[in-house]
C-alpha positions, -999 to +999 in steps of 0.1 A: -394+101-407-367+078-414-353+071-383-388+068-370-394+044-398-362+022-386-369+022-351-399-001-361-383-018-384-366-036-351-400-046-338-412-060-374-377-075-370-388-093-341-418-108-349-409-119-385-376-136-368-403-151-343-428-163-363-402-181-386-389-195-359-422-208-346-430-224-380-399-244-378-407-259-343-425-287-335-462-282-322-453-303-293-429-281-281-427-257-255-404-235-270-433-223-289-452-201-261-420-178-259-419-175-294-455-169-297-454-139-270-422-123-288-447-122-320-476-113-310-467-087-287-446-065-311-470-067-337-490-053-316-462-024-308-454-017-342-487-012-346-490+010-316-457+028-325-467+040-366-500+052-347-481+071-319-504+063-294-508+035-265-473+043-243-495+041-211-500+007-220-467-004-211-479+011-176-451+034-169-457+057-139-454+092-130-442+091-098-420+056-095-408+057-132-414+023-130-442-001-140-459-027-121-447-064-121-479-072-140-471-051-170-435-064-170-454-100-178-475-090-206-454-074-220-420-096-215-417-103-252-411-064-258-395-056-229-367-077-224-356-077-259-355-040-257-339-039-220-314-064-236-303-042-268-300-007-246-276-030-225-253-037-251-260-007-273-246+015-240-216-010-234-206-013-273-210+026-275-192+037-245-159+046-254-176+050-286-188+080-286-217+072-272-213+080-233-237+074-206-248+113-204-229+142-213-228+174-199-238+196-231-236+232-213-232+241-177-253+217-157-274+206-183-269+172-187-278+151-219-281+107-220-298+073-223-309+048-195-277+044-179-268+085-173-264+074-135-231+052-149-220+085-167-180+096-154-181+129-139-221+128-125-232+150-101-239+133-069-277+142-075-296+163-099-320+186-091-345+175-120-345+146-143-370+145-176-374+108-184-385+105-219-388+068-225-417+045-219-403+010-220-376+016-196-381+014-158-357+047-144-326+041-128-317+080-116-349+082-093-329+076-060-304+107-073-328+135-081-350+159-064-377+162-092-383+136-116-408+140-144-418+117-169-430+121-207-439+083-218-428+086-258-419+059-283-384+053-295-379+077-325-406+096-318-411+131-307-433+152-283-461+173-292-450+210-288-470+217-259-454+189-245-418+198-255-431+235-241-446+218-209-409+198-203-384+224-208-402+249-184-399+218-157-362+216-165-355+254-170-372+253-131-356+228-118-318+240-134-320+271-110-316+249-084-294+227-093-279+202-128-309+189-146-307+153-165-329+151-197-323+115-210-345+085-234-328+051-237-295+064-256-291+101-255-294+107-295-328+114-303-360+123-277-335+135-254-316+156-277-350+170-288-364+184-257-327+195-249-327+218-278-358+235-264-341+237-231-312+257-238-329+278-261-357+285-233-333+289-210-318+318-228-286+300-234-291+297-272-310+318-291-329+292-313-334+254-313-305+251-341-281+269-327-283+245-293-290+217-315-254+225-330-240+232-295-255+198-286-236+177-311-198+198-302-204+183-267-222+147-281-214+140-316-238+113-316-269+132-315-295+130-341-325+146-347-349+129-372-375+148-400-405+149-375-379+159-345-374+189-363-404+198-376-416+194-342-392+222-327-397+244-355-432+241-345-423+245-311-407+281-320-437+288-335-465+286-306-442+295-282-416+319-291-409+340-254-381+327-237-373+327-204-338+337-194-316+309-176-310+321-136 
């Protein structure tokens, strides 16, 4: 659980660097609403994100990848801060060895928010699994199947879920590449990936394309409750499907 536990870490971050900042300024000032949204609304998603539950609140949907204009508001003191760090976690990283995506096995492709940047795309893919709930998607306009699994940063799905997503992508790679990608490419992502190539019949366990994974993107990672999650995965649902 410890990179779990350090993803929230950033949103305790925010609201203790808010709140201190809001008890040094003045009461007559109106830099104190910003501060006061920043604070109050990651409290309230650390809270949400130790509890694994309330991504829908963020108001991510299935079918746009985006979320209304509305939620955007509410929510502004989470959101921007996190749109902002992706930003310059993806331009620090690149070059870094942290690429937009990366092509991990034959068509199968593996990154964060910014895959559609990635050198060597395809033109479109034929399925993209979006696996991040605070980021609108930026690869809708380049893919024939889109699918979305709204999860915190850090944090796994269930195994039905990670069952329920790599039998969309194992579909959708017969017809063409697939893109499986969360904000950076390191953890969700590389999760649900694992079960991918091993459902696909490319690996014949989650380790082994786990390993195959981090030869393509050393930057991977998988944290205690991403692995106990697969392992539980290749528990409840141990036929696989072989790739077309």
């Amino acid at each position: 659980m410890g990179a779990v536990h350090g993803v929230v870490l950033k949103y305790v971050g925010l609201t203790a660097v808010a709140s201190a900042a809001l008890a040094l300024t003045p009461n007559t000032s109106y830099a104190r609403y910003p501060l006061v949204v920043v604070a109050v609304t990651n409290l309230i998603i650390s809270a949400l994100f130790i509890a694994d539950r309330g991504t829908f609140l963020l108001g991510k949907d299935h079918r746009t990848g985006r979320s209304p204009l509305p939620y955007y508001a509410v929510w502004a003191g989470f959101v921007v801060p996190t749109w902002l760090y992706t930003k310059i976690h993806t331009v620090l990283g690149t070059g870094h060895g942290i690429p937009e995506a990366t092509e991990v096995a034959g068509g199968w492709w593996l990154g964060g928010r910014y895959a559609d940047k990635a050198p060597g795309r395809p033109d479109r893919w034929a399925g993209c699994l979006d696996l991040t709930c605070e980021l609108p998607e930026r690869c809708m306009e380049m893919t024939d199947a889109y699918k979305l699994v709204r999860l915190w940063d850090g944090a796994p799905p269930s195994p039905a879920l990670v069952e329920e997503a790599a039998r969309f992508c194992v579909a959708e790679r017969a017809k063409g590449p697939v893109l499986v990608h969360c904000a950076h490419g390191r953890g969700r992502s590389t999760t649900v990936m694992c079960a991918c190539l091993a459902k696909a019949g490319l690996f014949p366990d989650w380790q082994t394309a786990f390993a195959a994974c981090q030869l393509k993107r050393p930057c991977v990672r998988l944290n205690a409750k991403m692995r106990r999650v697969l392992e539980a995965w290749e528990r409840e649902y141990p036929t696989r499907s072989k790739s077309p």
